[in-house]
N, C-alpha and C positions, 0 to 999 in steps of 0.2 A: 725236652722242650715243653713250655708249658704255655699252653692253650687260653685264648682273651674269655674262652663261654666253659671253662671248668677248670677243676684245681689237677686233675689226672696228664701225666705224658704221654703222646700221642706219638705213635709210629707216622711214618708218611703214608703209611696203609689205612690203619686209623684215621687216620685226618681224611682220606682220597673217601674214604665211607662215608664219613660225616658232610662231608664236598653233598655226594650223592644225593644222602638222605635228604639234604635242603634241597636240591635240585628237582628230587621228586617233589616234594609238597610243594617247590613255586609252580613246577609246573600242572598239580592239577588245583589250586587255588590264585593259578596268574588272571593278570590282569587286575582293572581298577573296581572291577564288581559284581566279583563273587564273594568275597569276606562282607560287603556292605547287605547283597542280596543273602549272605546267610543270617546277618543281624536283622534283617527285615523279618525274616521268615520265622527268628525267635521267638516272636508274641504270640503264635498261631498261623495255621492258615491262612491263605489268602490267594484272594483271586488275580489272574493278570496283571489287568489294570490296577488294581489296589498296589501290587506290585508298583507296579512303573510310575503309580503316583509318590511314592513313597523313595523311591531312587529319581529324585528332580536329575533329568539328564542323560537318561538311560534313553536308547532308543528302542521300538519295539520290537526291529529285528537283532538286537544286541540282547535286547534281556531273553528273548526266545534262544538264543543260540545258549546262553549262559545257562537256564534253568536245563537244556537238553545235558550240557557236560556237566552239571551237577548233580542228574537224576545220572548219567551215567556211570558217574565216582562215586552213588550211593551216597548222598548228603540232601537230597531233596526227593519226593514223592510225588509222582502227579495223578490224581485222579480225577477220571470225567467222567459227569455224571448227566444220565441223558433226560436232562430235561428241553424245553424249548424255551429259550435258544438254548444250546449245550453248555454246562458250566465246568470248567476246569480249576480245579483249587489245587495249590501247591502245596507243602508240606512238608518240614525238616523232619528225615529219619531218626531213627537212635541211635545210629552210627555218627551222625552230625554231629551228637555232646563230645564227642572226643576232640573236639575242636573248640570247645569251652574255655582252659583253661589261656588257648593259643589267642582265642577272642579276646581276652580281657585282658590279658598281657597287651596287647597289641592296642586296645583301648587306652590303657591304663600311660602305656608311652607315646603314643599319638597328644593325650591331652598332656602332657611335661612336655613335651618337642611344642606345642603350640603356646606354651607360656613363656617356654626359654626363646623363641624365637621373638615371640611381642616384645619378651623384656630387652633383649637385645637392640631391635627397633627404636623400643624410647628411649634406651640409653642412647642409639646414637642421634636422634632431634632432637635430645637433650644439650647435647655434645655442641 
């Protein structure tokens, strides 16, 4: 049997692993804003709010929850630093770039799915 994402035959066993392996990374990159909060955090640090202003839409107990299981899975850093008021800046690990190549993939067909779909549209009010 020959497989839609490589040229190799896959046992049922095979395939059931591969099942998995996607199952682990949705689940600890699920949801609608953890891939967006790690392209945020690609330019540098940043604080909170800079965060939340930068994810129009995020709420501020949603992005708190998100950066906790992010610094849990090792992809984000937080340190606070005591001044007054106390400043907390986030910070993608170096374990994060392993997630590079999955970012830009994932970019790269987000903008083709948004062009195929417009052209779609004007052909059919064209129509």
């Amino acid at each position: 049997m020959e497989t839609h994402f490589g040229n190799e035959a896959h046992s049922p066993e095979a395939c059931n692993a591969s099942v998995m392996a996607v199952k682990d990374a949705l689940y600890v990159l699920n949801g609608k804003w953890k891939l967006p909060l790690i392209v945020t955090l690609s330019n540098g640090a940043k604080r909170f709010n800079d965060i939340q202003r930068s994810l129009d839409g995020i709420t501020p107990k949603i992005l708190s929850k998100e950066l906790r299981e992010l610094e849990m899975n090792e992809f984000v850093t937080r340190t606070v630093f005591p001044t007054t008021p106390v400043s907390v800046m986030y910070e993608l690990t170096p374990y994060s770039r392993s997630l590079d190549k999955v970012v830009t993939e994932l970019k790269n067909w987000g903008m083709q799915h948004r062009e195929r779909i417009i052209k779609g549209i004007r052909k059919a009010s064209a129509a």
